[in-house]
TIMI-2910 file (N, C-alpha, C, CB; in pm, 1 decimal, decimal comma, always signed):
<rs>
+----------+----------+----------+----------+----------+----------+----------+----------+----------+----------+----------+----------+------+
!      n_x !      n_y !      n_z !     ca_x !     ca_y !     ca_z !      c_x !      c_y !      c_z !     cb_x !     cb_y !     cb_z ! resn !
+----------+----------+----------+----------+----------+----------+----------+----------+----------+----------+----------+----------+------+
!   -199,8 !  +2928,9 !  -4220,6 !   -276,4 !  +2855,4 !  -4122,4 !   -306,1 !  +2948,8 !  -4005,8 !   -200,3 !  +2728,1 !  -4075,4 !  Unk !
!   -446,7 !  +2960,6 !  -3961,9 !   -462,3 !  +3012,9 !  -3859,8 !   -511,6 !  +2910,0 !  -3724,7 !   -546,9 !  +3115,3 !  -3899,3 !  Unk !
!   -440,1 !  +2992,1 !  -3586,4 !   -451,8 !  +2910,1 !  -3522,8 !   -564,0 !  +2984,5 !  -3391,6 !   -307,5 !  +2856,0 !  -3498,9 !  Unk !
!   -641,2 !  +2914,0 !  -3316,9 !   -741,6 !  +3004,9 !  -3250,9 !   -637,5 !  +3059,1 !  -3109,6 !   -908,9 !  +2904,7 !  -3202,8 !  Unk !
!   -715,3 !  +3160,5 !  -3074,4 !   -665,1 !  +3282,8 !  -2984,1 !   -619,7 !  +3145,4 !  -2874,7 !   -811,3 !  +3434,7 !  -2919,4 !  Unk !
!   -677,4 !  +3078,0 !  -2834,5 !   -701,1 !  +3031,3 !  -2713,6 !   -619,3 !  +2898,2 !  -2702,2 !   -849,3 !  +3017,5 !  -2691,8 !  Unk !
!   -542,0 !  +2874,9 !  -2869,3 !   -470,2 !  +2799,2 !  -2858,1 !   -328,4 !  +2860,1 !  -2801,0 !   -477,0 !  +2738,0 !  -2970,7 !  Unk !
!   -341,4 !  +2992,5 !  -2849,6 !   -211,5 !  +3038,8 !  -2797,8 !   -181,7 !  +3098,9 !  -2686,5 !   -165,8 !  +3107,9 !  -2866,0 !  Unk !
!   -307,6 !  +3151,9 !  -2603,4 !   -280,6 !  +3185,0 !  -2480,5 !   -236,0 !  +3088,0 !  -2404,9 !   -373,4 !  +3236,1 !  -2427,7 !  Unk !
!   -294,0 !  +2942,6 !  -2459,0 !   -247,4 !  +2815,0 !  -2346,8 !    -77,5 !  +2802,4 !  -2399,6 !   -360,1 !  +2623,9 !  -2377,5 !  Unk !
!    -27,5 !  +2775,7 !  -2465,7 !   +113,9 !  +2797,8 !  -2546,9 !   +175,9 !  +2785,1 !  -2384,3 !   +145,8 !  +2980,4 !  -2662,5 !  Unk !
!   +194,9 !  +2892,2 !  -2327,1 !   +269,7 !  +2963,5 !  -2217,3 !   +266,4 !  +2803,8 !  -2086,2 !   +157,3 !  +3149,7 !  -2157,6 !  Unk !
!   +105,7 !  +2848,8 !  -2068,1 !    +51,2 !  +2745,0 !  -1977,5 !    +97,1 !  +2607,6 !  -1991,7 !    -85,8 !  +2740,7 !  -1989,8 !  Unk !
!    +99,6 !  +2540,5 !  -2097,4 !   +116,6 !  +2403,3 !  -2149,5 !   +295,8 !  +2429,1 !  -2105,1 !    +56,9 !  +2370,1 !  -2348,8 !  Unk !
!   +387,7 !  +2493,2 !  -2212,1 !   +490,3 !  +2481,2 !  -2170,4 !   +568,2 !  +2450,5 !  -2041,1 !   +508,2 !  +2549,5 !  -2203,8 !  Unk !
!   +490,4 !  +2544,2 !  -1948,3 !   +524,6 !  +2601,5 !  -1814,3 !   +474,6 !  +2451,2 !  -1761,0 !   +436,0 !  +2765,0 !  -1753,7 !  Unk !
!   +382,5 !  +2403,3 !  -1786,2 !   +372,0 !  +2251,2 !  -1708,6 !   +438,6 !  +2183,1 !  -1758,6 !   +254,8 !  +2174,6 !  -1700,7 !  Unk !
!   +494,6 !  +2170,1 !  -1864,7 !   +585,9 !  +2043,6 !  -1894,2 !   +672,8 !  +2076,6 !  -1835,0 !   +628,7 !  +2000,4 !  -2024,5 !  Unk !
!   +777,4 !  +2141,5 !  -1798,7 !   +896,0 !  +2196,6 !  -1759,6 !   +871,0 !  +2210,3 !  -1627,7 !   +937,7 !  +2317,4 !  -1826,2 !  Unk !
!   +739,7 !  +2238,8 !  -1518,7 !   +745,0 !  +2185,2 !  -1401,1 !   +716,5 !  +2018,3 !  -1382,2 !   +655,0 !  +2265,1 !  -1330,4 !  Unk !
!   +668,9 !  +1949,0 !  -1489,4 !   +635,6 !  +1796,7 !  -1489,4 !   +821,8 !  +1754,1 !  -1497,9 !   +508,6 !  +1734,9 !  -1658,3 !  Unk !
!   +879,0 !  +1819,2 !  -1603,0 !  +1046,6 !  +1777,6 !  -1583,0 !  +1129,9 !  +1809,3 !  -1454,9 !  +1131,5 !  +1852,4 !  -1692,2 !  Unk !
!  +1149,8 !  +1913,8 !  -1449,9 !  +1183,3 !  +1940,0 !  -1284,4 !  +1126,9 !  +1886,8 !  -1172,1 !  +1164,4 !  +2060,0 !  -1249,4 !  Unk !
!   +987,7 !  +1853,7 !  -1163,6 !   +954,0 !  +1818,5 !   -984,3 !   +893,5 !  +1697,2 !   -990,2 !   +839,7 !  +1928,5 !   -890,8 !  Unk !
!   +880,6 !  +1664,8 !  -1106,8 !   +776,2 !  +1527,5 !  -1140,6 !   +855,0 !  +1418,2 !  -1069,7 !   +752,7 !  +1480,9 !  -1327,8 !  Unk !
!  +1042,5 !  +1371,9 !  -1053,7 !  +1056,9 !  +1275,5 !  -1003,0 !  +1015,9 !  +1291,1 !   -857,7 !  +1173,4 !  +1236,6 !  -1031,0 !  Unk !
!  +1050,6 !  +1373,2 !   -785,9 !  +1072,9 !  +1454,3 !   -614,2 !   +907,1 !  +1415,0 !   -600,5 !  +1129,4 !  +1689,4 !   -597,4 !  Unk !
!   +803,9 !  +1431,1 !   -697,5 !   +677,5 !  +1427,6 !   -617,2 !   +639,5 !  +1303,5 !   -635,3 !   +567,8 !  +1523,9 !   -652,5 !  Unk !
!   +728,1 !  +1223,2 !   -715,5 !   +632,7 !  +1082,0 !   -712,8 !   +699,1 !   +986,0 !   -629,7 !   +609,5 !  +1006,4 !   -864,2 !  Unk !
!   +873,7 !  +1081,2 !   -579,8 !   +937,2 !   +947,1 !   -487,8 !   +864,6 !   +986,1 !   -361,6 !  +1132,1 !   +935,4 !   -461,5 !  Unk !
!   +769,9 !  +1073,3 !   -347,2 !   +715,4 !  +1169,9 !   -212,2 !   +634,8 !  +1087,3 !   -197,1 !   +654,6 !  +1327,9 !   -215,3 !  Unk !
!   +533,3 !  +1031,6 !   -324,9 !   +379,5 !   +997,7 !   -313,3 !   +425,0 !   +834,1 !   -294,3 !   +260,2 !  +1046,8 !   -472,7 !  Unk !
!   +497,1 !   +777,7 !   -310,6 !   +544,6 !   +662,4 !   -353,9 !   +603,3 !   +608,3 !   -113,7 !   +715,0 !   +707,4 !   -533,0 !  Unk !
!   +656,7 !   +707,1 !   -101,6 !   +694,8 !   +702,7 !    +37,3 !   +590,3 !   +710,2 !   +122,9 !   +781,3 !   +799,7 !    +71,0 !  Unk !
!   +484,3 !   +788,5 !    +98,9 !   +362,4 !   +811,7 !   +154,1 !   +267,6 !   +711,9 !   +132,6 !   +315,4 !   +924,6 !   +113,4 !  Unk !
!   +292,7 !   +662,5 !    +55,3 !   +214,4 !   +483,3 !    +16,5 !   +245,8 !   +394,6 !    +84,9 !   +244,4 !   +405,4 !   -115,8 !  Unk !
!   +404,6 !   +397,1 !   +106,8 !   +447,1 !   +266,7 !   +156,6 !   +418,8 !   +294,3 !   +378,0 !   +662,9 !   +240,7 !    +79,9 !  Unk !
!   +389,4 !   +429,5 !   +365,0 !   +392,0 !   +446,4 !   +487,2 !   +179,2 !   +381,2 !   +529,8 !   +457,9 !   +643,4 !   +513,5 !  Unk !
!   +146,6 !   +445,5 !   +457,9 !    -21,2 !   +413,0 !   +452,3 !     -3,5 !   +286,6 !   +438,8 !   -124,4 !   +476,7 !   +329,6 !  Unk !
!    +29,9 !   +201,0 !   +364,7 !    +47,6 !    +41,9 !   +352,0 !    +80,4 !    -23,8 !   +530,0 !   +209,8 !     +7,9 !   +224,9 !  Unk !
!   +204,3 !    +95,2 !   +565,0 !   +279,4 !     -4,5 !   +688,8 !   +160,2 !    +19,1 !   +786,4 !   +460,3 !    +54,8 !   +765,3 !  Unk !
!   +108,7 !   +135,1 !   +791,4 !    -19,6 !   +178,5 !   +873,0 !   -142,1 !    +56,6 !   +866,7 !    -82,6 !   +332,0 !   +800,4 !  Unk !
!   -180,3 !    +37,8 !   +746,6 !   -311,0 !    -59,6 !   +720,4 !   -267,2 !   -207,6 !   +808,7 !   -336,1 !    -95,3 !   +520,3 !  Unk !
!   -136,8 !   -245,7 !   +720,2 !    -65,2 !   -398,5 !   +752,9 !    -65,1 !   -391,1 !   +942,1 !   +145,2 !   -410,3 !   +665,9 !  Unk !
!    -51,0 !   -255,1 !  +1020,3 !    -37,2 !   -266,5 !  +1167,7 !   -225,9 !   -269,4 !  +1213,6 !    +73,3 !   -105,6 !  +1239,4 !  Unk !
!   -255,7 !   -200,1 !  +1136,7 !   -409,2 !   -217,7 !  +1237,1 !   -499,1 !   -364,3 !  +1188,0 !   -538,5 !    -52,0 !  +1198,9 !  Unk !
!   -459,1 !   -441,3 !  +1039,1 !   -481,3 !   -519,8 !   +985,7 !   -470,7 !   -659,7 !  +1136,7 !   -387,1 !   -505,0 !   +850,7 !  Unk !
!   -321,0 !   -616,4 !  +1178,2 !   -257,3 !   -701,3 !  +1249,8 !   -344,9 !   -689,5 !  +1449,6 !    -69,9 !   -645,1 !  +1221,4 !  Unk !
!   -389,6 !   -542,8 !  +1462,4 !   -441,9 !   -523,9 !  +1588,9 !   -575,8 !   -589,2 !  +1559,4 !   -444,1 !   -370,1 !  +1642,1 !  Unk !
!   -645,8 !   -593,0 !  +1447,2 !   -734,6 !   -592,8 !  +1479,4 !   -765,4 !   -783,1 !  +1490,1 !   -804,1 !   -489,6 !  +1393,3 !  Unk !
!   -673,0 !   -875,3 !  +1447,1 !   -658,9 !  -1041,3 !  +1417,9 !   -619,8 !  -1033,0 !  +1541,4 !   -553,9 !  -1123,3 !  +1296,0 !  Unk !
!   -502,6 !   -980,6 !  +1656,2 !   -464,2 !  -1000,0 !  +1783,0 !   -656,7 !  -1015,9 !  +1847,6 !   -342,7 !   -845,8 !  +1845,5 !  Unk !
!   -674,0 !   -882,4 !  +1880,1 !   -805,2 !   -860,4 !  +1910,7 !   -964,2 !   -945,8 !  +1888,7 !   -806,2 !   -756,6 !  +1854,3 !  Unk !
!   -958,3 !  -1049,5 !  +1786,5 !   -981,0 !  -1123,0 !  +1722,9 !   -958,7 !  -1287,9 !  +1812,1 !   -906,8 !  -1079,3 !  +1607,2 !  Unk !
!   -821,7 !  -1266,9 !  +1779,0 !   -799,2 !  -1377,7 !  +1852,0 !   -778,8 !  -1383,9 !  +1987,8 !   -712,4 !  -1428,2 !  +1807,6 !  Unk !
!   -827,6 !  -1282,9 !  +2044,7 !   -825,8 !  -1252,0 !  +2190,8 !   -961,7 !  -1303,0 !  +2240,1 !   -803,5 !  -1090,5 !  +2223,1 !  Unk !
!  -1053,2 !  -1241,7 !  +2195,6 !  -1210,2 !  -1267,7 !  +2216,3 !  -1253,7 !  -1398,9 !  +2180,9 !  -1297,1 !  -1173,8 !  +2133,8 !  Unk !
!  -1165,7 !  -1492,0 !  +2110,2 !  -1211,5 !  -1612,4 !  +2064,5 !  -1108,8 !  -1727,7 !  +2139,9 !  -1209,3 !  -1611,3 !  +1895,1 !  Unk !
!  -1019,2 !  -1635,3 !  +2233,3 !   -970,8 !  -1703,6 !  +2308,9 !   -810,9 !  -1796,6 !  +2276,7 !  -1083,7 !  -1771,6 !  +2331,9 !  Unk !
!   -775,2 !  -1776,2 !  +2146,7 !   -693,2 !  -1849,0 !  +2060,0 !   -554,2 !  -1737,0 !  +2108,3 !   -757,9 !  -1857,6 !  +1872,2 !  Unk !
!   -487,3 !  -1805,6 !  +2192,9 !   -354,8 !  -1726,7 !  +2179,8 !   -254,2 !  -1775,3 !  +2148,1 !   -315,7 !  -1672,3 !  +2273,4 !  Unk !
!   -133,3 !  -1726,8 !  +2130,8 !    -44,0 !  -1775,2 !  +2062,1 !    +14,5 !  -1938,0 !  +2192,6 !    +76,9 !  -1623,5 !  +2020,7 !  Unk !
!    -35,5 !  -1948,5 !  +2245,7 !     -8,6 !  -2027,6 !  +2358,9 !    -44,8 !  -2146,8 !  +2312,0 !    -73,9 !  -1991,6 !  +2484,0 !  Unk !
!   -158,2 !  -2126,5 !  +2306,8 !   -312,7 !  -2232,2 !  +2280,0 !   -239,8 !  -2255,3 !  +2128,4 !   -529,6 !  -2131,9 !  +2281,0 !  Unk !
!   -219,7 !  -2186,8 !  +2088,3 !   -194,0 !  -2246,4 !  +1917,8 !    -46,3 !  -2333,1 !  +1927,8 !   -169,8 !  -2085,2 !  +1777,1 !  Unk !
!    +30,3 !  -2295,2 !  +1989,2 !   +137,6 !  -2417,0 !  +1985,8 !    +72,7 !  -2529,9 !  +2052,5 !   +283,2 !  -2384,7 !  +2064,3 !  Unk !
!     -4,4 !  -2548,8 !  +2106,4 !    -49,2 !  -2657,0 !  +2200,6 !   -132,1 !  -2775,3 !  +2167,8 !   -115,3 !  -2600,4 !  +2293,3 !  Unk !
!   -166,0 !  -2684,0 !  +2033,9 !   -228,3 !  -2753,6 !  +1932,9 !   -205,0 !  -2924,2 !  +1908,3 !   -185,8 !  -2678,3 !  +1817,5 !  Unk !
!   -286,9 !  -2998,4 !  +1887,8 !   -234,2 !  -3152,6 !  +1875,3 !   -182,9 !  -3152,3 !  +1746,3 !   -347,9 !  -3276,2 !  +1891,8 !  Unk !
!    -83,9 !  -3238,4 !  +1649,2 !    -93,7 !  -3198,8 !  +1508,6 !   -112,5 !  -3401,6 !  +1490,2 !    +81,4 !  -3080,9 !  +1422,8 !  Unk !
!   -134,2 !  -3409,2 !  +1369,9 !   -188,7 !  -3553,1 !  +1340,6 !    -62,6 !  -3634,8 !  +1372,7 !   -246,9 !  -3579,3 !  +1175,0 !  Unk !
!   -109,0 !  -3732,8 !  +1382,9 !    -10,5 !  -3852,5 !  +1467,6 !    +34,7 !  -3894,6 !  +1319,8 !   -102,7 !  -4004,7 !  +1588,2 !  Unk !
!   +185,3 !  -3893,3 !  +1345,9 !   +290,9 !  -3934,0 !  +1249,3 !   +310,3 !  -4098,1 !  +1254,4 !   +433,9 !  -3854,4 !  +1288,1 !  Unk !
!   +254,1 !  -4150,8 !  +1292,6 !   +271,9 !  -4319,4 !  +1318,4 !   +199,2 !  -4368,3 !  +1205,7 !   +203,2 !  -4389,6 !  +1470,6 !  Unk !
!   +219,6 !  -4469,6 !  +1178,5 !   +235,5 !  -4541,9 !  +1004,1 !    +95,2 !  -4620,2 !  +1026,4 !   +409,4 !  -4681,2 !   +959,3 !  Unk !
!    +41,3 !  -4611,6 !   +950,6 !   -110,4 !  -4682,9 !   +934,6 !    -88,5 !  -4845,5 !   +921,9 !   -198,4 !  -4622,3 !   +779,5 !  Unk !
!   -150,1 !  -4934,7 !   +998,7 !   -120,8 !  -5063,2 !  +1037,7 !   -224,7 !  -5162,3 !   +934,5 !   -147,9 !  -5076,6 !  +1210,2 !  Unk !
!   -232,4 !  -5198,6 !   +837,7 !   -295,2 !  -5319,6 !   +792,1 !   -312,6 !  -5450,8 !   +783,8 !   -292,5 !  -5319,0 !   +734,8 !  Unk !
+----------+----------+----------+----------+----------+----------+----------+----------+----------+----------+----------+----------+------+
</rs>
């Protein structure tokens, strides 16, 4: 069986990545995985400035929202 030139120059190459995919592969995905949850906490805070801001301009503060009437709990009379 012959095999082409170019299968075997990669030989080296291929190896050499599996064996850096075994060694660093956990370290870079608990890296990318930390860096997610940090971009997440980032989005969830400006998510949150920007509903304050929101509810600033529309006048709704956390004040006004407890103050709120909620429906009258008294028993319907027939």
């Amino acid at each position: 069986m012959h095999l082409p030139k170019a299968a075997i120059r990669s030989a080296p190459l291929l190896s050499g990545a599996v064996i850096l995919g075994i060694l660093f592969g956990h370290p870079i995905s608990a890296f990318l995985a930390h860096e997610g949850a940090i971009l997440g906490d980032l989005r969830l805070m400006q998510a949150q400035a920007s509903l304050a801001v929101l509810q600033h301009a529309i006048g709704a503060d956390q004040d006004s929202a407890k103050t709120d009437l909620a429906p009258s709990a008294a028993p319907a009379v027939r």
